[in-house]
N, C-alpha and C positions, 0 to 999 in steps of 0.2 A: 567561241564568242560570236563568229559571223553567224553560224548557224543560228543560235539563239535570236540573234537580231533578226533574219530572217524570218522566225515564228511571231517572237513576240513585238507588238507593236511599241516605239519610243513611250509611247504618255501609259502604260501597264502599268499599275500599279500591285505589284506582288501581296503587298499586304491587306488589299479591299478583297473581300472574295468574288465572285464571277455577280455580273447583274442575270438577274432574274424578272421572268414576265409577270407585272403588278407587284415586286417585290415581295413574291415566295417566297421559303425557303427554299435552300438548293439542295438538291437530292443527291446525297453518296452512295455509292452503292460499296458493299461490302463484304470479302469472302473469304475464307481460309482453308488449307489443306495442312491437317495434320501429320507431319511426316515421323516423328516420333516423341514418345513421353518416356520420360523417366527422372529418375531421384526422387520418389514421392516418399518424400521426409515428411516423417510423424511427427517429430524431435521439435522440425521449426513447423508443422505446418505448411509445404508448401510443395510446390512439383514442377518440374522444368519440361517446358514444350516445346519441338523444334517444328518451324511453320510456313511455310506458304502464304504471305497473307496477295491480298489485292484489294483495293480502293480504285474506283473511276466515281468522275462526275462529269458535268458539261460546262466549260468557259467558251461561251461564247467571242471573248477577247481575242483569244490566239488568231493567229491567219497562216495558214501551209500554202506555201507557193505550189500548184500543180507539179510542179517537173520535179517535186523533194516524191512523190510516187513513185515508186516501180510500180513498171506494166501491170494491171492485176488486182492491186495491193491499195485497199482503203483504210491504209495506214503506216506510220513509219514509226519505227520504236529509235528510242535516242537512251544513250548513255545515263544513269543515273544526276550526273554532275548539271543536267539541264535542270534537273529536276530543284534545284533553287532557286531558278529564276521567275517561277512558276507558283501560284495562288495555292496554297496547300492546305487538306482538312489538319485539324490540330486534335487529332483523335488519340487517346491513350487508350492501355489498360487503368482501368478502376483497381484492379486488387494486386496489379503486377509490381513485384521489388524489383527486378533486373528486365528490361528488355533489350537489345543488340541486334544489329544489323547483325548477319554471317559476312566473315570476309575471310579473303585468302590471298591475294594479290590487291583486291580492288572487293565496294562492299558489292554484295551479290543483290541488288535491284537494279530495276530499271523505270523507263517511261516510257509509253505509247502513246500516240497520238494520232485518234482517226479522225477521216473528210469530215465526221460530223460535228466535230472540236467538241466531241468526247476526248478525256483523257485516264488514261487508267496507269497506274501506280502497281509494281511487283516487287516486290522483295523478300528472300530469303531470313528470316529473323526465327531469333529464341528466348525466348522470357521464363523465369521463376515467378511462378504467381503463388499467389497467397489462398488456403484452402482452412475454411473452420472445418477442421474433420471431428468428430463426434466417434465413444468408443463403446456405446452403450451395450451395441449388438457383438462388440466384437468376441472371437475370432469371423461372426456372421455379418459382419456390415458391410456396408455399403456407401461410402465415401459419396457426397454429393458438392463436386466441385467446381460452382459459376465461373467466367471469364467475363465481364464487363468490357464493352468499348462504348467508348463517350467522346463527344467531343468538347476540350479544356473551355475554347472562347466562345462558341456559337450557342446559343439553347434552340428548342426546337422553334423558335420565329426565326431562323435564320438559317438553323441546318437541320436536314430529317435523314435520318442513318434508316439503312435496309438493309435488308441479304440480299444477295444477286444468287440465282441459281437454286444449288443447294444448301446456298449459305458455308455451313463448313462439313466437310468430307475428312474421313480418314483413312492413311494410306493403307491397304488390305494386306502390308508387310511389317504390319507393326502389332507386334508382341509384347507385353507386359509378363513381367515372372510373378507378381504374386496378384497382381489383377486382369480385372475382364472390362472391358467396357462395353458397356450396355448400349446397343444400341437401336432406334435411333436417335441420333443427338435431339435433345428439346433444344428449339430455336425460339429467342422471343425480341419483339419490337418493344419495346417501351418507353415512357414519357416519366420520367423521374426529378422529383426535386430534389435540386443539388444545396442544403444550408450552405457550406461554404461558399459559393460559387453566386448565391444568391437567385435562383431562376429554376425554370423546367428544361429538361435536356433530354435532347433523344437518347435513346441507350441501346444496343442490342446488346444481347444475354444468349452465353452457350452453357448449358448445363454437362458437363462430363460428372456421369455417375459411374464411378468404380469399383468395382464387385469384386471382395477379396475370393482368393481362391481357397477354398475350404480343404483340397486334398494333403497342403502342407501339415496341416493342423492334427488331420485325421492319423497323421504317421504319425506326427508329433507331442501329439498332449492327447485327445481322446482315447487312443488307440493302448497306448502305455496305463493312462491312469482310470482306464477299466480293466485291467489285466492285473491292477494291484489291488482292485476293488474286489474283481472273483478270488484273488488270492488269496485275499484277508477271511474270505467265507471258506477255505479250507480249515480254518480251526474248530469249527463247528463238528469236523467228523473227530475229532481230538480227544481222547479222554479227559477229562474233568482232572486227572491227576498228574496230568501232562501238565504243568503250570507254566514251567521255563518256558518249553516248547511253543505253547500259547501266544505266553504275553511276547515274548521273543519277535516271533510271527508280527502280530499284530502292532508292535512299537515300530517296527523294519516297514512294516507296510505305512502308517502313520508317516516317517518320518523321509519313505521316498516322496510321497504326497505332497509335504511341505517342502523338500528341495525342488521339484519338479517346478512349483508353483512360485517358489522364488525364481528358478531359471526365467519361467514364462512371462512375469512380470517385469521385465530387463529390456523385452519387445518393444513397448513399447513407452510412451513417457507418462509420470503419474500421473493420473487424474483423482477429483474428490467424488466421483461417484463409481458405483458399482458396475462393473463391467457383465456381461453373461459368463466367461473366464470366470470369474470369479465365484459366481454363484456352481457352475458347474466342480472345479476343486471344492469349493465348498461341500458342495453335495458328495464328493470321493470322500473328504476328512472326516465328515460326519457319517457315514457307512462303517470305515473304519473305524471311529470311537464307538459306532453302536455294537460291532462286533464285541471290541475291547469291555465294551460295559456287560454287555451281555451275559460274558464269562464270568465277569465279576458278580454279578446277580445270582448267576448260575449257583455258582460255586459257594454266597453265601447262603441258597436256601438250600442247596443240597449239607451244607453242616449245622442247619437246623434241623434237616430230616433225620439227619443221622444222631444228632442230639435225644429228638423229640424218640427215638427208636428205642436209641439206650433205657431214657426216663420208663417207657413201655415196656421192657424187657425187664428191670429192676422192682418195678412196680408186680409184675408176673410170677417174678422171683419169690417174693416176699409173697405173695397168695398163693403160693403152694406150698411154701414153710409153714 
């Protein structure tokens, strides 16, 4: 508590935000390092990210006693719990259902405060956000999944969101199992009307586009259901009188096709439009029925031939008697 009174002056008022020259808006700066992704649920739509963020901007209010320095040092960082007593942006996620401090004893942020009465904000946080993923391409898509920061009370005549630096980084130790991420990240500044909120509001926008990995797939469903596809064209070398043998062949082929494609449909959650999956089984069942019809064709003109043979041979008959 001494501390704080030290910084902050008696007449502060926490909830005015900092004064500005001619009454700008005040400028936040704002950065994140992604330190890992994962649970990217198809099922609800959404994917959990563990982060890094930081926010600074400038209050001119505070006042640092000289002697709170070490030698050196154009700046002193304080405990997170200061960090209430202090003018804070009211920045969320737009699309986020869960966000959380990280904690373990105590939550994992902090606050800085430099000579310049800059103040910059850190902490360790993780949020589920919310992703419209689209399955049109799939097993071949490419997930395009925004992050929104806005801030709740301010619109842009009072507060203007940036990126500081490189905006946001991701850690070079982070792995995904069934995607890639594309990069490098799309970064944007924008000015958005919020209906509910009634106004225009700064917004920065991170685009994470997610490239599934094709080589599961290629083990798993291409790989298989062209291998039932050449199979089914082994009845072709088949006698015509092989009938069992045939249809046999081609209903077994037919009928791995459709369990295959029930398995693969399980993946992911239904939707009312057609997926490329789909069209590609598609295109295995109809191979295999053209085979299965093929026979059938076959085999009914080959007992017209043999019909129209006999008629010819009897007709023969009968002009040599």
């Amino acid at each position: 508590r001494n501390l704080s009174k030290n910084i902050i002056p008696h007449d502060y008022i926490k909830e005015v935000r900092p004064p500005t020259l001619k009454g700008q808006p005040i400028v936040v700066d704002f950065s994140m390092k992604v330190v890992d992704i994962n649970s990217i649920n198809v099922e609800d739509m959404d994917f959990r990210i563990d982060m890094f963020l930081k926010t600074q901007w400038t209050d001119a209010r505070v006042r640092i006693p000289e002697e709170m320095f070490e030698y050196g040092d154009d700046y002193i960082t304080l405990p997170s719990q200061h960090f209430d007593s202090l003018w804070q942006p009211d920045l969320y996620f737009l699309n986020s259902k869960v966000v959380e401090i990280a904690t373990l004893t105590h939550k994992f942020s902090s606050v800085t405060l430099f000579r310049n009465k800059t103040i910059k904000y850190s902490a360790r946080m993780h949020a589920i956000v919310a992703c419209q993923m689209e399955f049109y391409h799939y097993p071949m898509d490419t997930q395009c999944c925004p992050i929104a920061i806005e801030s709740f009370s301010y619109d842009n005549k009072k507060m203007i969101l940036r990126w500081i630096g490189n905006g946001v980084t991701i850690s070079p130790e982070l792995k995904l199992l069934q995607y890639n991420i594309l990069q490098p990240l799309e970064l944007q500044q924008t000015h958005s009307v919020t209906v509910e909120k009634n106004g225009n509001f700064s917004r920065l926008v991170v685009m994470f586009m997610f490239e599934r990995q094709i080589g599961h797939h290629l083990i798993q469903t291409f790989a298989p259901s062209t291998l039932v596809v050449v199979l089914s064209w082994f009845s072709f070398w088949l006698d015509l009188d092989a009938i069992p043998g045939r249809v046999t062949l081609l209903v077994t082929c037919l009928l791995t096709l459709v369990t295959m494609f029930t398995g693969l449909r399980s993946d992911i959650p239904a939707v009312a439009y057609v997926k490329a999956l789909d069209l590609w089984m598609a295109g295995c069942m109809i191979s295999v029925f053209a085979s299965l019809g093929e026979f059938v064709i076959v085999k009914v003109l080959q007992g017209k031939y043999i019909a129209l043979k006999q008629k010819e041979s009897e007709r023969a008959m009968v002009r040599m008697n």
